[in-house]
C-alpha positions in Angstrom: 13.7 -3.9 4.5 13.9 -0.7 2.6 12.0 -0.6 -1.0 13.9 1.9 -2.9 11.2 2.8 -5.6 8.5 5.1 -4.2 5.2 3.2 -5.2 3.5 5.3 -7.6 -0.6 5.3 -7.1 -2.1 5.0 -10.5 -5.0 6.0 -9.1 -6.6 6.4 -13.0 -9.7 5.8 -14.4 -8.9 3.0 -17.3 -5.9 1.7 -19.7 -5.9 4.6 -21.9 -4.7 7.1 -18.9 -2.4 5.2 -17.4 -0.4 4.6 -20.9 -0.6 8.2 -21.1 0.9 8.5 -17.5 3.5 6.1 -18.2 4.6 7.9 -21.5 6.3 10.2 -19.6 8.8 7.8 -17.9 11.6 6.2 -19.6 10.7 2.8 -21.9 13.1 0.6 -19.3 12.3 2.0 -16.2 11.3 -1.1 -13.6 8.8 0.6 -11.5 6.7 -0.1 -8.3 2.9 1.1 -8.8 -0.2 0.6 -6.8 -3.6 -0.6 -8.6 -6.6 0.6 -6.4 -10.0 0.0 -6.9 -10.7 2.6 -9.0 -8.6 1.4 -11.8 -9.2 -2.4 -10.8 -13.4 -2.5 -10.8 -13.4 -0.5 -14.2 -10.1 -2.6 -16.3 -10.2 -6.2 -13.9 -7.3 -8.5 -13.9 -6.2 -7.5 -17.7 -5.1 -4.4 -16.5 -2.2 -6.0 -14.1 -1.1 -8.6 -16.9 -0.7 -5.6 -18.8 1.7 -3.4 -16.2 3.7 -6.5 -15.2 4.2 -7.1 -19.1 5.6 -3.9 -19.4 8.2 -5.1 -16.3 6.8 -3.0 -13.5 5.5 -4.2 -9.9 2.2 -4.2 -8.4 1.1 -3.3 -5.3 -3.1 -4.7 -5.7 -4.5 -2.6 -3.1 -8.1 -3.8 -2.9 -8.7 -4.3 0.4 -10.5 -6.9 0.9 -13.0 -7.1 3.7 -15.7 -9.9 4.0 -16.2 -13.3 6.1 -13.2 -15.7 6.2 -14.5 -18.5 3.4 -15.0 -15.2 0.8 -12.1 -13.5 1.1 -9.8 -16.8 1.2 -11.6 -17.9 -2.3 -10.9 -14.0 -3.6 -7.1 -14.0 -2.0 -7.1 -17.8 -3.8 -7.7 -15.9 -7.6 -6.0 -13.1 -6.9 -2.3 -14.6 -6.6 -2.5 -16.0 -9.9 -1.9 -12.2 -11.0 1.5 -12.7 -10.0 1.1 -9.5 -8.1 4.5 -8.3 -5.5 2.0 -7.2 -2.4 -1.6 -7.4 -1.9 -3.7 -6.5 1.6 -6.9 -6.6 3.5 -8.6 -4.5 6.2 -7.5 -5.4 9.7 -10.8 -4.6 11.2 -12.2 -8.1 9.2 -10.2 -10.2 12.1 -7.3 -12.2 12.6 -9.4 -15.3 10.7 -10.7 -13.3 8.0 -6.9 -12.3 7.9 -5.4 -15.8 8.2 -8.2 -16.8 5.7 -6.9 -14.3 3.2 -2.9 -16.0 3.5 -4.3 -19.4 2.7 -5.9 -18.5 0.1 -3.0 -16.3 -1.7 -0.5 -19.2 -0.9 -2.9 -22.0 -2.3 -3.5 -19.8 -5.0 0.4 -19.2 -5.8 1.2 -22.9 -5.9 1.8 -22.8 -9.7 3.3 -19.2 -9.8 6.7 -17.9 -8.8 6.0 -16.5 -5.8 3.2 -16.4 -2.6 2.4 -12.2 -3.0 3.0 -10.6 0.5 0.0 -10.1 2.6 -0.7 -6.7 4.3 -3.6 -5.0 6.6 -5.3 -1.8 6.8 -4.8 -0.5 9.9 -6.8 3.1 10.2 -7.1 5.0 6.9 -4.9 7.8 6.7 -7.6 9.9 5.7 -9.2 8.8 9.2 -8.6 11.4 12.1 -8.4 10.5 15.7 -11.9 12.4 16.1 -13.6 10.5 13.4 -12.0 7.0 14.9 -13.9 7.9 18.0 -17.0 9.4 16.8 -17.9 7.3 14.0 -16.4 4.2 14.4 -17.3 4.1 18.2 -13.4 3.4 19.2 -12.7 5.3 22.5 -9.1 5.9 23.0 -6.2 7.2 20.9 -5.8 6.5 17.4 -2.4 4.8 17.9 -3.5 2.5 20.3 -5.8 1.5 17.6 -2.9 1.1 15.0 -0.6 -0.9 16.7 -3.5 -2.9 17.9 -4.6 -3.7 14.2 -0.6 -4.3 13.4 -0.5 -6.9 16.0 -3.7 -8.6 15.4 -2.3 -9.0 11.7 1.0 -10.3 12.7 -0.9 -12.5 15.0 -2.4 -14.0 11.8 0.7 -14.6 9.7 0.6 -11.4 7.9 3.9 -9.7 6.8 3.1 -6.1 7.6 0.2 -3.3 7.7 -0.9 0.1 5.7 -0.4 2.9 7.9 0.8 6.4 8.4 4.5 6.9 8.7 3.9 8.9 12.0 2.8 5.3 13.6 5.6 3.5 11.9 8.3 3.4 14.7 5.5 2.1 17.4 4.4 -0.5 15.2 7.9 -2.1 14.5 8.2 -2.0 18.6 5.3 -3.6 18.9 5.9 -6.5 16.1 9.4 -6.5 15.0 11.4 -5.2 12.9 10.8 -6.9 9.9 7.0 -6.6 10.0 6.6 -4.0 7.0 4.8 -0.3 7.2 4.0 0.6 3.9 3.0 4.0 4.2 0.3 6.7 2.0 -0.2 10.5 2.8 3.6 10.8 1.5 3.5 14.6 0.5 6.7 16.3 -0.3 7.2 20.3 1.1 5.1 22.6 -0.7 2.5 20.0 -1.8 -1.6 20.0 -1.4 -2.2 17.5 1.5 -5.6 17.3 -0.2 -7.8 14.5 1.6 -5.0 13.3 3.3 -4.8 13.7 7.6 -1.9 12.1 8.4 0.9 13.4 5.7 4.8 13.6 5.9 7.4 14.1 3.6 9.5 11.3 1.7 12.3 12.0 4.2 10.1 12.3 7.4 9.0 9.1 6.2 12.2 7.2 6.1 13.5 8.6 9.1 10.0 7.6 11.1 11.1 3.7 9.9 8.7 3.2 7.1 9.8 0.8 4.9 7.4 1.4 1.9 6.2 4.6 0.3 3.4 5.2 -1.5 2.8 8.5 -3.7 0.2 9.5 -6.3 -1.2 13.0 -6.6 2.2 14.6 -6.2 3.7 12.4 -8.9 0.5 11.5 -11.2 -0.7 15.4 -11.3 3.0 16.9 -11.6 3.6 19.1 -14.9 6.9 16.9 -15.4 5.8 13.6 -13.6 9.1 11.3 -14.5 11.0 14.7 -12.7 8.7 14.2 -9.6 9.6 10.9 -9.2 12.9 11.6 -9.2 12.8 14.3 -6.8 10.7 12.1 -4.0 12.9 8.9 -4.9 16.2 11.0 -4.1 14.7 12.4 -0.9 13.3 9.0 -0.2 16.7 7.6 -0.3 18.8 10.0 0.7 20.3 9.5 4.3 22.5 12.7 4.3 18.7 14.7 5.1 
């Protein structure tokens, strides 16, 4: 699957900002926009009634990591947000992760839909020297990845957070459908900032991602409903 919209990261600190963000973009425009802790811990659940009221999609990027019971019961409130995609951290284990899908689908039995479940794999902030030094994983990062990606199809999960560089060698090692949503999307010319593993909108489609997710290029732009546009098209565009 291919989600056209480039998910925007609102990565704000309350209500007031993002309205102010969100001014900029036309009244009727449907869009696809990550809520990360940041926003979450300081507005809670109110401030996803609110986006969804105003017709856009959420991607609730919390990233829950805890024993199995915890983050079921957590997974269990969270889909009554009615939220499109939601995720943990793969390094919690395939129970933790199978815990986390029976909770959102036990939660979702009186909504429209059971959100889809996704896994951190390695932070894409997180360099292959840092994997190995800090978190004590010998090896190559990718090996890590793909492990993570299988470990959270394993549990019934319906894709992974990852770099777009590991995208192709995740879908070989899963299938196909198994989604890689992707951060560290920077278009040419753009601050990589924190970021370690970056590629453009383009880079990223052609690498097989199947989700994109943007913020700094898009939230900090002059013209931020232009910037869009411009990584959407680029995104999209099969001809580059």
């Amino acid at each position: 699957m291919h989600e056209a919209r480039p998910i925007i990261a609102l990565d704000f600190a309350d209500k007031a900002s993002i309205a102010q963000f969100l001014s900029h973009f036309p009244a009727n425009e449907a869009l696809f926009v990550k809520v990360g802790m940041e926003l979450f811990y300081q507005e809670g659940p109110e401030i996803v009634h609110w986006l969804k009221s105003q017709g856009h999609d959420i991607f609730l990027d919390l990233k829950l990591h805890d024993i199995p019971n915890t983050v079921e019961k957590a997974m269990t409130g969270l889909a009554k947000l009615g939220v499109k995609i939601t995720n943990v951290h793969a390094a919690g284990g395939i129970e933790m992760m199978r815990a986390a899908k029976k909770g959102l689908i036990n939660g979702a039995k009186d909504c429209s839909h059971v959100p889809q479940l996704i896994a951190v794999t390695q932070l894409t902030s997180t360099s292959e020297a840092q994997m190995q030094q800090e978190q004590r994983i010998p090896g190559k990062l990718i090996d890590s990845v793909v492990s993570y990606a299988q470990n959270a199809l394993a549990a019934g999960l319906d894709g992974v957070v990852c770099s777009a560089l590991e995208a192709k060698l995740i879908h070989q090692a899963t299938n196909e459908a198994f989604i890689c949503l992707t951060p560290g999307i920077r278009p040419n010319q753009s601050q990589v900032g924190d970021q370690k593993r970056v590629v453009t909108p383009a880079k990223a489609r052609e690498l097989s991602a199947n989700m994109i997710v943007v913020g700094r290029p898009i939230t900090q732009a002059a013209d931020p409903y232009q910037a869009y546009l411009k990584i959407k098209e680029e995104w999209n565009d099969h001809s580059l």
